[in-house]
C-alpha positions in Angstrom: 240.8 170.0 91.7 240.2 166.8 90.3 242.8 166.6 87.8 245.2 166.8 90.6 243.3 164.3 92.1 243.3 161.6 89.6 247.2 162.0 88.8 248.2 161.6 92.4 245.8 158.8 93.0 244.4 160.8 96.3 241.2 162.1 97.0 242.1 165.9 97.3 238.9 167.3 97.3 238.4 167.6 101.5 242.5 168.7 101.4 243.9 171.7 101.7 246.0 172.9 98.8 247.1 175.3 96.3 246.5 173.9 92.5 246.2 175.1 89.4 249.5 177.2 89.0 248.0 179.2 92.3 244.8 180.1 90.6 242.0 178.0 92.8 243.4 177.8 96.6 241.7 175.3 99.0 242.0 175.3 103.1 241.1 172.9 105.5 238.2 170.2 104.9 239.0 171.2 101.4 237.0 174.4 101.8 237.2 177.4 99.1 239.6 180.1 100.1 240.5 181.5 96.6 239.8 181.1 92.9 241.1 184.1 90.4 238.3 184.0 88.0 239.4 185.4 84.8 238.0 188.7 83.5 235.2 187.1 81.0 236.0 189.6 78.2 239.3 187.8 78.5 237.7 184.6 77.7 235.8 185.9 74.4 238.8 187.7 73.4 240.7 184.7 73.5 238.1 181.9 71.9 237.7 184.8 69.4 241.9 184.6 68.7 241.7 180.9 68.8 238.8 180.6 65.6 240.7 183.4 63.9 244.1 181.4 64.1 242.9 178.1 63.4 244.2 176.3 67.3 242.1 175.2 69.8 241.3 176.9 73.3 240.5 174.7 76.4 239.1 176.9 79.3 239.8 175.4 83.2 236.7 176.7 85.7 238.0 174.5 88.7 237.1 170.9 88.1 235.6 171.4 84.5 237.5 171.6 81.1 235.5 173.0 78.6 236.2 174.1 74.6 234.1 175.9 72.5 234.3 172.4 69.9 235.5 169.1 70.5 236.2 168.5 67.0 239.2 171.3 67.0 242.1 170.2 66.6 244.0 169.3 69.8 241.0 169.8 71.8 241.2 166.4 73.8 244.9 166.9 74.4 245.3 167.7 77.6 242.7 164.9 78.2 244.7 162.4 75.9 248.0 163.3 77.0 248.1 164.4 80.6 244.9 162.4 82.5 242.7 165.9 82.7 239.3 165.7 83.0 237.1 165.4 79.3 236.6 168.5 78.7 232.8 169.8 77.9 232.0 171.1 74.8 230.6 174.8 75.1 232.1 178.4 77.0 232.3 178.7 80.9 230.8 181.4 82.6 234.1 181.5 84.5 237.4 179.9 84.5 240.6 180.8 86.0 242.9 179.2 83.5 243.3 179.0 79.5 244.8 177.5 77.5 245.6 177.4 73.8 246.8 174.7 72.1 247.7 174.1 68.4 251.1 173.4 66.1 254.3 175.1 67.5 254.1 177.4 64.6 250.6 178.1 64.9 251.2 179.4 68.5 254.5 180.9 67.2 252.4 183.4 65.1 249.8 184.3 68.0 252.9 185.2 70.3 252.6 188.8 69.8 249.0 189.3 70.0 248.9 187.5 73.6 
């Protein structure tokens, strides 16, 4: 994927390769072999826990970051603080990783419920 890409400085995109924690798998020429696409109840499940809380959730489909609002907190940090791609503002059809980002005592109080 292409955050991979732009923190190791190589064009990984027709390389084989297993990214994103083992969710999207890539074979030779770069080809698709594997992506583990997220139930999408999961994904409204968990943007509804992230307005209810008050933290921001940042979907991954691939080589798009998206969040339901760019104005929520934390919602550029991945972007700001580790070189991944802006994210888009809206809700993927798909994605195979989420994350949720806020205070460590916001996220402290979600614990349980994820």
């Amino acid at each position: 994927p292409q955050s991979a890409s732009d923190a190791s400085g190589l064009d990984l995109s027709s390389r084989p390769g297993i990214y994103s924690n083992g969710a999207v798998v890539r074979g030779i020429g770069g080809a698709p072999l594997y992506a583990l696409d997220l139930p999408s109840e999961l994904l409204g499940s968990l943007g509804e826990l992230a307005r209810e809380e008050g933290i921001c959730v940042l979907y991954n489909d691939i080589d798009d970051f998206w969040t339901p609002s760019l104005d929520a907190p934390m919602a550029l940090h991945l972007h700001d603080d580790y070189g991944d791609p802006h994210p888009k503002q809206g809700v993927p059809s798909k994605a195979q990783l989420i994350h949720l980002v806020g205070r460590e005592q916001e996220l402290d109080r979600i614990e349980a419920r994820v």
